[in-house]
GUKE-212956 format. One record per atom (N, C-alpha, C): x, y, z. Coordinates in steps of 0.02 Angstrom, whole numbers, plus 50000, padded with zeros to 5 digits. Layout:
XYZ
...
//
This chain:
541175570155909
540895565755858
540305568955824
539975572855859
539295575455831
539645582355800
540055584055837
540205590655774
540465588755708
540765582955673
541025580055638
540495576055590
539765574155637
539235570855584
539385563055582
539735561055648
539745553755641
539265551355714
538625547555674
538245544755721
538255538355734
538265536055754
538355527055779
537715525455792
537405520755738
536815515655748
536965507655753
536515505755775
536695497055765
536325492655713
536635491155691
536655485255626
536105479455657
535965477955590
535685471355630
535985462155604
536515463455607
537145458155594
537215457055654
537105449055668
537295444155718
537825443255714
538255444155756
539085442155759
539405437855824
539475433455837
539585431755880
540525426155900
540755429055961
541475430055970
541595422255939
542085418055898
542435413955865
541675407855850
541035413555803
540725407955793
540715409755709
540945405055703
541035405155598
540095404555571
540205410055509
539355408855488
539515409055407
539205404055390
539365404155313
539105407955269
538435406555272
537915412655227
537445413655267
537345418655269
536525419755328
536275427055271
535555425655306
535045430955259
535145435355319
535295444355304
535145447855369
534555448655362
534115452755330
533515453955334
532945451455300
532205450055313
531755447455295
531795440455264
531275436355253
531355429555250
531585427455177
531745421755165
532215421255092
531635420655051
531095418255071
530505417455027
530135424455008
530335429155064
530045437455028
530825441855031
530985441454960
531465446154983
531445455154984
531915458454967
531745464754979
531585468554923
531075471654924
530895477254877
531015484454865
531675484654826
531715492954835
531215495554786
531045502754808
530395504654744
530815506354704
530505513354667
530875518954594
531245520854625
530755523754690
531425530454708
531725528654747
531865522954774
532495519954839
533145519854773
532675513654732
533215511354671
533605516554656
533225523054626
533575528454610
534015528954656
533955533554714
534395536554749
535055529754767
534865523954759
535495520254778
536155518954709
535725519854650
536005522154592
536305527254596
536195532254621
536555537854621
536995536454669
536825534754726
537465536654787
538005531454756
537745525654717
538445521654658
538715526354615
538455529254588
538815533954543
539365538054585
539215541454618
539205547354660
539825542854725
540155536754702
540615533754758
540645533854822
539795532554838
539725533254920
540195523554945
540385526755010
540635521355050
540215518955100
540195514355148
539845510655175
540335511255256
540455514755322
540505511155353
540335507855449
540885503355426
540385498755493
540945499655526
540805500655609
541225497455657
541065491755694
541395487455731
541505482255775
542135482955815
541625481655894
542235482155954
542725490155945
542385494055902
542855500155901
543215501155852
543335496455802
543635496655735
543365499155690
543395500955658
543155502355591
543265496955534
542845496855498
542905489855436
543525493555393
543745489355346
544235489655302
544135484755262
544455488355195
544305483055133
545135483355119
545125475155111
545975475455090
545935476354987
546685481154999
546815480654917
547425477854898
547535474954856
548095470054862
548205473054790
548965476454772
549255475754722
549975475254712
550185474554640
550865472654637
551545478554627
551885480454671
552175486554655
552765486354630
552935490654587
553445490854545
554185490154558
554125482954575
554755478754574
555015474754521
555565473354538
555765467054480
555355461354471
555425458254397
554975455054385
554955447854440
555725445154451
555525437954468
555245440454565
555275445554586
554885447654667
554205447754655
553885450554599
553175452554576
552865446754600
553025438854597
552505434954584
552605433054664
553145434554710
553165432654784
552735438254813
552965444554804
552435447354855
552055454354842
551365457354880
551175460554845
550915466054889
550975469454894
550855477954922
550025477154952
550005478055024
549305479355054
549115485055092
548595487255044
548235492655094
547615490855111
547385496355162
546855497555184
546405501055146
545825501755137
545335507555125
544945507355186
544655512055208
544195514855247
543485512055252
543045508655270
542545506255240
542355500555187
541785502655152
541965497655085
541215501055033
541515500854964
541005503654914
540505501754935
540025505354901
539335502354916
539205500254848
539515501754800
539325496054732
539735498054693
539565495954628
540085496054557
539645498654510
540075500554452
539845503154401
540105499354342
539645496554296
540045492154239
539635498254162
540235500954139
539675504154089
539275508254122
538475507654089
537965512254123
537505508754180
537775503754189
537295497754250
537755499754305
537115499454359
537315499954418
537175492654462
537905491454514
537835485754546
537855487254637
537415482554676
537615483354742
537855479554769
538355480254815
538545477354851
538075472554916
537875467154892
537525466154944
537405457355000
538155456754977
538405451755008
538995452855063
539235451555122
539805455555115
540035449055164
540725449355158
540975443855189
541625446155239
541445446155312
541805449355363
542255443455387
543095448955397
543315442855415
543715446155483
543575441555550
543765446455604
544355442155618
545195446655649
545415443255679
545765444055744
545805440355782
545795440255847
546385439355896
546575439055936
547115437455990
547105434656040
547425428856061
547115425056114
547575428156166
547385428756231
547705431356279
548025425356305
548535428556325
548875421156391
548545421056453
548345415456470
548175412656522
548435406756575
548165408256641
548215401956672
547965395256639
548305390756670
548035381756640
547375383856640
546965382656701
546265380956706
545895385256690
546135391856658
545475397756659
545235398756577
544735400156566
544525400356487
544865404856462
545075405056385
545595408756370
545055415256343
545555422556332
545185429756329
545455430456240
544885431356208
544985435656159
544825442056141
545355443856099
545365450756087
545275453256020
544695456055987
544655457955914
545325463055888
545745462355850
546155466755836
546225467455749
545665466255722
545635469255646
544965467355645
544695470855583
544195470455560
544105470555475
544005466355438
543935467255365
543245465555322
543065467355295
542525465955244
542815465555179
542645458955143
542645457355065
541755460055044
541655464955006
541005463954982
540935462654899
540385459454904
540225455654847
539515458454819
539225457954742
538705456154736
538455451654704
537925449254724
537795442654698
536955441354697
536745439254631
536135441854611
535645437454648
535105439854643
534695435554712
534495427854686
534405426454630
534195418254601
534845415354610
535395419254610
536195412054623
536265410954708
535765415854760
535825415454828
535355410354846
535745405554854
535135399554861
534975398454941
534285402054966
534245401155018
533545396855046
533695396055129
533045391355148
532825395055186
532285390355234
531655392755274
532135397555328
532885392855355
532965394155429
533575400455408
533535404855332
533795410255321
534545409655326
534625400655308
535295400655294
535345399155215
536075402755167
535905401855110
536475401455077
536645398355010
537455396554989
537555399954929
538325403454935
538625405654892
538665401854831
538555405754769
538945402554713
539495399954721
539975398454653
540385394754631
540565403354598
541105406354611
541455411754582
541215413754528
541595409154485
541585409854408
540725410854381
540365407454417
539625406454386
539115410854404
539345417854442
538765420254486
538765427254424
537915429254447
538105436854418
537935441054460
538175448154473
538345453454517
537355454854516
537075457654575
536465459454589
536435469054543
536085465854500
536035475654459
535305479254501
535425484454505
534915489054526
534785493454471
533975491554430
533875496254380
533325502654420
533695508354384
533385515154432
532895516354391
532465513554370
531905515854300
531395509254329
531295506454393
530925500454414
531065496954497
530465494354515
530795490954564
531295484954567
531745485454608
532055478354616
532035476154674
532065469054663
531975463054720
532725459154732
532975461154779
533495457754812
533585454754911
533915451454919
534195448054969
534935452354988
534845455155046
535585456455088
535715450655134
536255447955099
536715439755143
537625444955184
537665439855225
538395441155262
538695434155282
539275434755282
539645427655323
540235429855373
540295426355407
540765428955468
541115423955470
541865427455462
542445421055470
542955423755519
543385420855556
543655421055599
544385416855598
544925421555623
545625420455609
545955423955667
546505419755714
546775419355746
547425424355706
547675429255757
548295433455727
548865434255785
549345437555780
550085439355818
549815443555829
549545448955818
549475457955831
549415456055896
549505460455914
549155462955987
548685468156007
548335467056062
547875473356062
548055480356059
548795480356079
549035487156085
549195489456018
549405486455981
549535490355896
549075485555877
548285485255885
547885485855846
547585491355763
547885496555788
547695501555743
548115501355688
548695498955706
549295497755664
549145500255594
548785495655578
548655491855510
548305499155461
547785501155519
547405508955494
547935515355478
548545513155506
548855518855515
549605519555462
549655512255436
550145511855402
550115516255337
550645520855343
550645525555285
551145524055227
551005524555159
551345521455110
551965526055087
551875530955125
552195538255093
552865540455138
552905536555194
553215541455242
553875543855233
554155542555164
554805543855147
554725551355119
554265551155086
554165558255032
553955563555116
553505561355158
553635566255220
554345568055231
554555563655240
555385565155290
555975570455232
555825567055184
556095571955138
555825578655139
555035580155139
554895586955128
555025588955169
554915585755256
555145590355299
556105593155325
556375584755298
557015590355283
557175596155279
556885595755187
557025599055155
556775606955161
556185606255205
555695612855233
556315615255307
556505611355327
556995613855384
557675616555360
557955612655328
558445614855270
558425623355238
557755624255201
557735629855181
557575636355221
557185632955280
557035637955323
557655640755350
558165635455378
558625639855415
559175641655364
559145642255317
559715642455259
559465650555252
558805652655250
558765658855250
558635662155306
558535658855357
558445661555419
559335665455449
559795660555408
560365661155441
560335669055409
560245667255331
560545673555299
560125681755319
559315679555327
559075686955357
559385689455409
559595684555456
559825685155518
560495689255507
561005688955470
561575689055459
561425697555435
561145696055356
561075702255338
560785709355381
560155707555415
559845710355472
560135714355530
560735711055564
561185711555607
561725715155607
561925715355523
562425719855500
562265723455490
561805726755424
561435732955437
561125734855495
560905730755547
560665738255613
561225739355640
561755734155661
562695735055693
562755741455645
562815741855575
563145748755552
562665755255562
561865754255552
561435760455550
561625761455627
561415757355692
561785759255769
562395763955754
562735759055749
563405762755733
563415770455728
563125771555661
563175776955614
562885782855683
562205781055705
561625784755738
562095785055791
562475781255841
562645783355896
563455788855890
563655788455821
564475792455821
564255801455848
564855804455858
564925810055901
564495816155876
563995819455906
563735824555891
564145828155827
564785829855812
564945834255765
564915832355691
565105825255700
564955824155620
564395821655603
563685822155663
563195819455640
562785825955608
563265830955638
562885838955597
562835839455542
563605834955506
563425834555447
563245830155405
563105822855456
562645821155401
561975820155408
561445820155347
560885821055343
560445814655390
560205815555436
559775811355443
559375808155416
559175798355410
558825796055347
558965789455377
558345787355349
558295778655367
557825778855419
557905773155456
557245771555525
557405775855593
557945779855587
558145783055661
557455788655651
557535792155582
557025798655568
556365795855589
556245792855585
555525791155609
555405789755684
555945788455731
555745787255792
554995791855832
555035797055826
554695801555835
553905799355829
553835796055802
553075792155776
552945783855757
553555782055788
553565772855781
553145770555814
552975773455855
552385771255920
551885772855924
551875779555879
551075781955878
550615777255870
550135777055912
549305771555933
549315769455811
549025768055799
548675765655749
547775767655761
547605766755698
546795767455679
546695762955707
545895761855756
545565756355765
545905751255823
546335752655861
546615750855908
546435743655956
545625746855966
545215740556002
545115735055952
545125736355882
544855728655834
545625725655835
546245728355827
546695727155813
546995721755867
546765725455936
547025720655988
546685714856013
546045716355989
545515710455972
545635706655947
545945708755878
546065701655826
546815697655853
547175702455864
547835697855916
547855694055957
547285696856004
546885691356055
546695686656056
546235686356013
545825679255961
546735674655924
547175678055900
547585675755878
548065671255919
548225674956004
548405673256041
548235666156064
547595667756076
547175660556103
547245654756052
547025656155982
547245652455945
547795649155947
548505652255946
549085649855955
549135645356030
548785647756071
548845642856150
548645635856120
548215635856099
547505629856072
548145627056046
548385628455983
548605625655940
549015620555955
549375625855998
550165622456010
550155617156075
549835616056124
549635612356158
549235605956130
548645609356082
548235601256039
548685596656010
549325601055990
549755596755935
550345594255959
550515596856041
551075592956079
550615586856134
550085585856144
549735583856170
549635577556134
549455579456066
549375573856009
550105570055973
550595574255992
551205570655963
551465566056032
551185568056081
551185562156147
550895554556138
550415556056096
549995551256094
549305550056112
549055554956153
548515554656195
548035556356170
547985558656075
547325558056057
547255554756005
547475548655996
547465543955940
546775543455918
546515543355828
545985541755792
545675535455825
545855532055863
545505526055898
544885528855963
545175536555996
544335540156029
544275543955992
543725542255955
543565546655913
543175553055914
543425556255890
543055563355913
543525568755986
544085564256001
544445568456064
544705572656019
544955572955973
545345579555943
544945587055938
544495586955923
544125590755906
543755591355983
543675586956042
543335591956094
543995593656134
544365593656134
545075595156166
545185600756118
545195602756075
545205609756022
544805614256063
544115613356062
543495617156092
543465619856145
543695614656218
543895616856276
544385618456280
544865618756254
545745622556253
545445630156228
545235630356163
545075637156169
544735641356186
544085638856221
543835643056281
544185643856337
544555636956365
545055639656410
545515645556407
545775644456338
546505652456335
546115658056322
545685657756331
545095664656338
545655671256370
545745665756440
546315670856495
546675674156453
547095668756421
547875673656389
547615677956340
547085675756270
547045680156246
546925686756262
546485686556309
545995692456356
546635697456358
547005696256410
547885697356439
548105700156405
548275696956352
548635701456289
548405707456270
547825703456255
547215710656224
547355716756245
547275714456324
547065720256365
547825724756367
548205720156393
548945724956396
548885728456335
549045726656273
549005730356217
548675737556202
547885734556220
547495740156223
547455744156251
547855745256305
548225749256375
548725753456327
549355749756312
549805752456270
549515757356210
549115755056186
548995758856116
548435764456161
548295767156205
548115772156230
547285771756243
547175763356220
546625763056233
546165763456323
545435767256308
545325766956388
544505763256402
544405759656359
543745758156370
543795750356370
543975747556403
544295740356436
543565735656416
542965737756451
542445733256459
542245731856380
542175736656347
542205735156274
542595731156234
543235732556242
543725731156224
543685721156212
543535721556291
543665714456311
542905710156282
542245714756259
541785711156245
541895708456163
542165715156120
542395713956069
542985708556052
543415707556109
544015703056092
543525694456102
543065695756141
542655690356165
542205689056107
542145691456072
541545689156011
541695690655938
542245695055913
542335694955859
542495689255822
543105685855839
543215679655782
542695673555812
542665672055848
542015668055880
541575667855856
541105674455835
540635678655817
540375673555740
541145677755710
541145676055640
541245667755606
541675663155663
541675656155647
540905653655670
540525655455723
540015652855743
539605655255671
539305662955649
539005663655607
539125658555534
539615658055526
539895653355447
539475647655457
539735645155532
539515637555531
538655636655539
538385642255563
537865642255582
537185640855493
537535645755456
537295646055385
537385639255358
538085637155365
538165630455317
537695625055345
537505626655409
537185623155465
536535621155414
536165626155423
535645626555382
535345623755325
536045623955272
535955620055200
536015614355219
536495612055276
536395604455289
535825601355317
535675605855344
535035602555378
534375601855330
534385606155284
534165605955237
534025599055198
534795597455195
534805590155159
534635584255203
534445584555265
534315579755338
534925574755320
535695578455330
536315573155326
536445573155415
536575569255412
536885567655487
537535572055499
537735573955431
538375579755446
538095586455496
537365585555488
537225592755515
537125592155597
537555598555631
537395598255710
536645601355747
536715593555772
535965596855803
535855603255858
535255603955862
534915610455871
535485612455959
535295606755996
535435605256055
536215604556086
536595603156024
537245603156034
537625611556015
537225614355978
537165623155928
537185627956011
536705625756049
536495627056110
536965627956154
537305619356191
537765618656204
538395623956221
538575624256153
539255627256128
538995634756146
538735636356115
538235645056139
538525643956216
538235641256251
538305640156321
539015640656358
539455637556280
540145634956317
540395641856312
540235645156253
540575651856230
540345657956285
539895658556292
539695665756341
539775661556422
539605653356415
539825652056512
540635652656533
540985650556477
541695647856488
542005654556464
541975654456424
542595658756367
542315667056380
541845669556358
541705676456399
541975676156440
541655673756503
541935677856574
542835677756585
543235670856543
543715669056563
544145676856528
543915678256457
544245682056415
544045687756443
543535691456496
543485698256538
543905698356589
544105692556614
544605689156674
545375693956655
545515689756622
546195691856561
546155697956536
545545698756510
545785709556494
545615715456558
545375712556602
545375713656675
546245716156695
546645709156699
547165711056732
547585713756683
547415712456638
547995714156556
547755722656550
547345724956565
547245731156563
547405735656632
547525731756679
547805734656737
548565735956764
548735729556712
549415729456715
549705734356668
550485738156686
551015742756660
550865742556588
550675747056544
550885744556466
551435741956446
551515739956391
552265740356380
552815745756381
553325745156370
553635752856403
553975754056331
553635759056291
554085760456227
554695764856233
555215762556208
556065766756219
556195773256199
555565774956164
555635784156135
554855788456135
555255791556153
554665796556159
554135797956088
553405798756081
552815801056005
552915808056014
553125811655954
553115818555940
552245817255964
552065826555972
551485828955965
551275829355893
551685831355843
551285832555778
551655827455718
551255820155696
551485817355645
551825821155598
552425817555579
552815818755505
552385815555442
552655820955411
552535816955330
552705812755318
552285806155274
552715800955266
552785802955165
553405799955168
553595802355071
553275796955046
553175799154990
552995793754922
553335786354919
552895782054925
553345774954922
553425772754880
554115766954842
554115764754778
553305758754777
553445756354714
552695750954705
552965743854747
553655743354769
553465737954810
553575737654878
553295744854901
553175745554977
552525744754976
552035742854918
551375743754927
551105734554977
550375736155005
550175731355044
550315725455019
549695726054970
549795716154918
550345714854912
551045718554867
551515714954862
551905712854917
551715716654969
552095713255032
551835706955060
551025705755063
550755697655078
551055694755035
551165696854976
551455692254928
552055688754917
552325692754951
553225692454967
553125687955018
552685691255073
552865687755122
552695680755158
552025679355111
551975672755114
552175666155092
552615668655056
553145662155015
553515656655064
553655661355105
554205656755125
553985652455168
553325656255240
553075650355280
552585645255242
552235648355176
551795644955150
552385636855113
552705639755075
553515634255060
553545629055116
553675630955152
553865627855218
553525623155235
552695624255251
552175621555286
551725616155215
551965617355138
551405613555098
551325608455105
551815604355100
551645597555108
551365594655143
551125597455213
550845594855282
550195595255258
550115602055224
549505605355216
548935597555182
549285597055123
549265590955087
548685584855125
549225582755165
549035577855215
548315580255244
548285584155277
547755587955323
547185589355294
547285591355215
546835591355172
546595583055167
546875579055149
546775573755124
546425570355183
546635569855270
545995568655320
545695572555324
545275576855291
544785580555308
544195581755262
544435578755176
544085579055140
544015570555127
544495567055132
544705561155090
544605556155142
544175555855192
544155550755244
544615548055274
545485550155276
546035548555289
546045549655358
546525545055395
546735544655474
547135550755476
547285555955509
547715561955503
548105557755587
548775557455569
548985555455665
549705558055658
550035560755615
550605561055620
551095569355645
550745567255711
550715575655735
551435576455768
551935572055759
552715573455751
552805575655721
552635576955644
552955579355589
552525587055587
551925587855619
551625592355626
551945598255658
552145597055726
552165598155767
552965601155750
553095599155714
554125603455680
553765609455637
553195604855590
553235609355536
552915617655590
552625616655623
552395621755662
552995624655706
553565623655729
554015627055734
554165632355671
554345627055632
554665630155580
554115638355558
553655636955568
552985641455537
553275646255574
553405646655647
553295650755685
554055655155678
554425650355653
555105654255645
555135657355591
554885655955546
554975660455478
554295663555486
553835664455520
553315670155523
553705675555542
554055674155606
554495680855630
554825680955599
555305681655568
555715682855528
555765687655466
555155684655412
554835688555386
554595694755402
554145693955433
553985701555480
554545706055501
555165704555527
555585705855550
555855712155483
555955706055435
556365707255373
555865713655358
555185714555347
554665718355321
554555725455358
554515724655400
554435731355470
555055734555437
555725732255458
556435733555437
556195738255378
556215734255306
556055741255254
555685743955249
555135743555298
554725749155313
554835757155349
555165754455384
555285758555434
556025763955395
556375759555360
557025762255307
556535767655252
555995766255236
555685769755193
555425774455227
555535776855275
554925782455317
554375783355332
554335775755313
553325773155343
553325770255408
552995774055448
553025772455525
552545769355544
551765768355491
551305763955499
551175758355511
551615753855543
551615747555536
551245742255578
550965746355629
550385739455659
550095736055643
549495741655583
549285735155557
549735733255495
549845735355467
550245732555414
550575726655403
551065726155488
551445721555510
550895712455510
550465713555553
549725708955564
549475707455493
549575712755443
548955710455388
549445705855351
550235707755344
550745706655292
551045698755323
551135700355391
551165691455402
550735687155398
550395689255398
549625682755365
549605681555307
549965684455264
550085682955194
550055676055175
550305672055207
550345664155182
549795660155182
549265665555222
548445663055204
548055661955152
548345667955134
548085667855059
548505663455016
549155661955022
549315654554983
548615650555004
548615648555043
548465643855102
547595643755044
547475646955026
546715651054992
546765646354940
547475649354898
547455646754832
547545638854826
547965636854851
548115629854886
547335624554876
546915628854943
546125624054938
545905625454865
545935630554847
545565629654755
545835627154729
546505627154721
546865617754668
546725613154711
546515611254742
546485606054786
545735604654758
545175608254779
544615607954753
544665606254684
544795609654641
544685610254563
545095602154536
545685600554575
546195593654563
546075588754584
545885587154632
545965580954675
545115578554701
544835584054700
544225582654720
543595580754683
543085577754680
542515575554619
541935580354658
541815584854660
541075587554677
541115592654638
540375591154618
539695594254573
539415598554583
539085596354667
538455599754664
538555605654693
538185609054735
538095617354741
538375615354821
537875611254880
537775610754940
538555608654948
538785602354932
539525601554940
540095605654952
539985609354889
540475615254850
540435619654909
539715621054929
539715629454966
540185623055031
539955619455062
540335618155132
541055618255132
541205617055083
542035612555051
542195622755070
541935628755036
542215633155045
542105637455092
541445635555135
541495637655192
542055636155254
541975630055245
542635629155312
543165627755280
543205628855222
543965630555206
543945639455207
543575642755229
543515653355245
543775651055316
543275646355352
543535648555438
544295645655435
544625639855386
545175637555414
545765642955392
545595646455333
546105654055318
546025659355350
545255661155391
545365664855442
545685663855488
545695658355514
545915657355586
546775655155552
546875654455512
547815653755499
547995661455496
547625664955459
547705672655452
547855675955519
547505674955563
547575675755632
548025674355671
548335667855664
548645663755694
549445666855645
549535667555596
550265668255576
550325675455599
549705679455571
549925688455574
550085691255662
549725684855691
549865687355794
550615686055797
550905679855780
551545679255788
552095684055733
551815684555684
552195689855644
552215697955686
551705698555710
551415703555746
552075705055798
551995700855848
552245701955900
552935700955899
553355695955859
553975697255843
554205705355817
553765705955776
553995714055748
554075719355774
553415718855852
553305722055896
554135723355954
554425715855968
554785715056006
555495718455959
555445715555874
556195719355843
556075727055855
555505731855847
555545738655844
555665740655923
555475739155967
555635740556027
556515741156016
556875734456010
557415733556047
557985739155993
557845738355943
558045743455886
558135750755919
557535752855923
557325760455962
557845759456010
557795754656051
558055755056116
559045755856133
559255754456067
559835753456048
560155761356012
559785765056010
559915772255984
559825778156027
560355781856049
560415787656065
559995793156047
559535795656059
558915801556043
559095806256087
559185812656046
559155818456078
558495819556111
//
């Protein structure tokens, strides 16, 4: 909850379980009411402009403002029934023209569930919604007395309370509490928060994202299979007629398919970090399609993220380390400090800066000093030692066992056409998981910027198959004409070129930003693109490890399938 910037204070609204209140003054006496100065006035003018929301919980709910409209049905249904949503909260005022209004009546309406009981025992209620109507209503139509009880207008006759930002104003904050017996039950309480208006246009995209995935999955597969069945083929026929023909394609390169790569230790570092990532991931989001971290505890998603990935410290470590074994690396303790702090390093530093400007602004978004601490703590107590653990045995253990022997002296690699070059290959190659995965994206965007409930980690939880199947695949497809071209470089290549859909993933948040979103100012803007850097790093990571290691596993079995003198 505190990494997120949601603090819980208490109101000072009397509420009490099935007692109806008609008008009550919350604060100060009706005979002095409240004085905002210039600069309160101002800034509450602005946060009207600027569509700040208001909200409250009770018993664990969150308030909601109902919207009631008529949706595009036939005419004689229109006047029977009418489409209800939720909003999140509730405005904190209106704008008519250039006048600003506040909200400063608000009328809560709770409703409840009576439990079954024995004859003789008092019956149990249970809050299972929460709503606010807010109103404003100018302080001379709030007709109140000594004992701070006070009566609503007559609808038609009231006028809205204006706040001029060029003066002080004098107003009254009133509330009423009404109370309504319901069917819900406590158990689909949330129900109501969670009802999504859309879920058809989901089911279709994800179809249609499964649909296309395996429609080309069939065909790489197909195509893939036949060309290595004939290049096998070709490579294994009888010494005499292979005299005469010219050697060419991916057999010529065996000789150096395996050669280590530049930079070895960052490389298996960043796989590492990728690894762990993928543990985190895929566990937070089968965990959550269980059910067990519903938006009702708030804040479990995000500390179940935190401790999951200091926990897979191990595996990443593991990986690391085997790898870094394989690629001929011998300086383990390094290895494993670097796999331990690079992407860590760099998400802690981001957040640490944005940290700053927030705190700057004294928003409650910003994490305090003590929780900054904390996490420091969690990272070098937990996740260090666990991730030296893991490149410990991952570096002790067998490398992998490559099927052909590294010449002593690299070959030349020939001139490549322009679309063996890097970019066009992210480019190529992020189409298809980026295709696949948009529409989710959508959603995820929309709880994260847009105050939205994000819960629908079924549909998540495919689309993340699907990611993972057309990451390999791709890669698969890519290594393949790499290796046909006589470029034997492909470690990193393989890692940089499956991450490609990140950079969709890039362009994506800037229409998203520039379309859908209303911010102005500088402080906003920089956060909106800060943790939208850590959320394309850490996808960058997360697609290019699994692109990675599929490619890793096709060049092995390839090699392994050919006869070498």
């Amino acid at each position: 909850e505190v990494l997120r910037g949601d603090r819980i204070v208490n109101t000072p609204f009397q509420v009490s379980m099935n007692v109806e209140k008609k008008c009550e003054v919350l604060c100060n006496f009706p005979n002095k009411p409240v004085t905002l100065t210039v600069e309160q006035s101002k800034l509450i003018a602005e946060r009207i402009r600027e569509d700040y929301y208001v909200h409250l919980i009770a018993d664990n709910l969150p308030v909601a403002t109902r919207l009631e409209f008529y949706s595009n049905r036939e005419e004689e249904e229109k006047k029977k029934e009418k489409d209800v949503q939720f909003e999140h909260g509730y405005r904190l005022g209106f704008m008519d023209g250039n006048k600003f209004y506040l909200h400063n009546h608000l009328s809560f309406i709770l409703y409840y569930h009576r439990e079954d009981v024995e004859e003789n025992q008092e019956p149990t209620y249970r809050v299972v919604r929460f709503e606010v109507i807010p109103q404003s209503i100018k302080l001379e139509d709030l007709k109140a007395d000594e004992k701070s009880l006070c009566t609503l207008p007559e609808a038609t006759g009231s006028a809205p309370q204006e706040i001029d930002p060029s003066k002080e104003n004098q107003l009254l904050f009133t509330y009423s509490v009404h109370w309504e017996e319901s069917d819900i039950k406590w158990a689909s309480r949330w129900d109501t928060y969670l009802t999504m208006s859309d879920v058809q246009i989901h089911w279709f995209s994800i179809i249609n994202s499964v649909v296309v995935v395996f429609f080309l999955s069939g065909i790489l597969s197909m195509i893939i299979i036949r060309t290595l069945r004939k290049d096998i083929a070709n490579y294994n026929k009888e010494d005499d007629i292979e005299d005469t023909m010219e050697e060419s394609g991916w057999k010529l390169v065996h000789g150096d398919v395996f050669r280590p790569p530049q930079y070895p230790m960052i490389l298996s570092s960043l796989l590492g970090s990728g690894i762990q990532l993928f543990c985190m991931i895929l566990i937070v989001i089968f965990v959550a399609m269980l059910g067990m971290l519903s938006p009702s505890s708030r804040g479990a998603l995000m500390t179940t993220a935190c401790f999951l990935f200091m926990f897979m410290g191990v595996f990443g470590g593991f990986f690391a380390g085997r790898l870094y074994r394989t690629l001929k690396g011998h300086r383990w303790k390094k290895g494993a400090f670097c796999t331990a702090t690079l992407y860590p390093g760099v998400v802690f530093g981001i957040c640490f800066v944005l940290n700053c400007f927030i705190w700057g602004k004294h928003s409650s978004g910003a994490v305090p000093f003590p929780t900054m601490v904390a996490l420091l703590c969690m990272w070098f107590g937990i996740s260090l030692p666990l991730v030296y653990l893991g490149y410990y045995f991952g570096f002790r253990k067998q490398p992998y066992d490559n099927p052909v022997r590294t010449n002593q002296i690299p070959r030349q690699i020939p001139e490549q056409r322009w679309y063996m070059n890097k970019f066009v290959g992210i480019l190529m190659a992020g189409i298809l998981p980026f295709g696949a995965m948009f529409i989710e994206l959508f959603f995820i965007f929309s709880a994260i910027w847009e105050n939205q409930f994000y819960y629908l980690f079924g549909f998540l939880f495919l689309v993340f198959i699907i990611l993972v199947v057309s990451c390999s695949q791709i890669s698969i497809v890519m290594v393949y004409f790499q290796l046909c071209a006589e470029d034997y470089r492909w470690w990193w290549r393989t890692f940089l070129v499956s991450g490609g859909s990140a950079f969709y993933v890039l362009i994506y948040a800037i229409f998203y930003f520039v379309n859908k979103l209303d911010i102005v100012e500088f402080i906003p803007s920089l956060l909106y693109f800060g943790y939208t850097a850590l959320m394309v790093l850490s996808f960058w990571l997360l697609t290019g490890t699994i692109g990675f290691y599929a490619a890793y596993m096709f060049v092995r079995k390839i090699y392994a399938a050919v006869k070498i003198d």
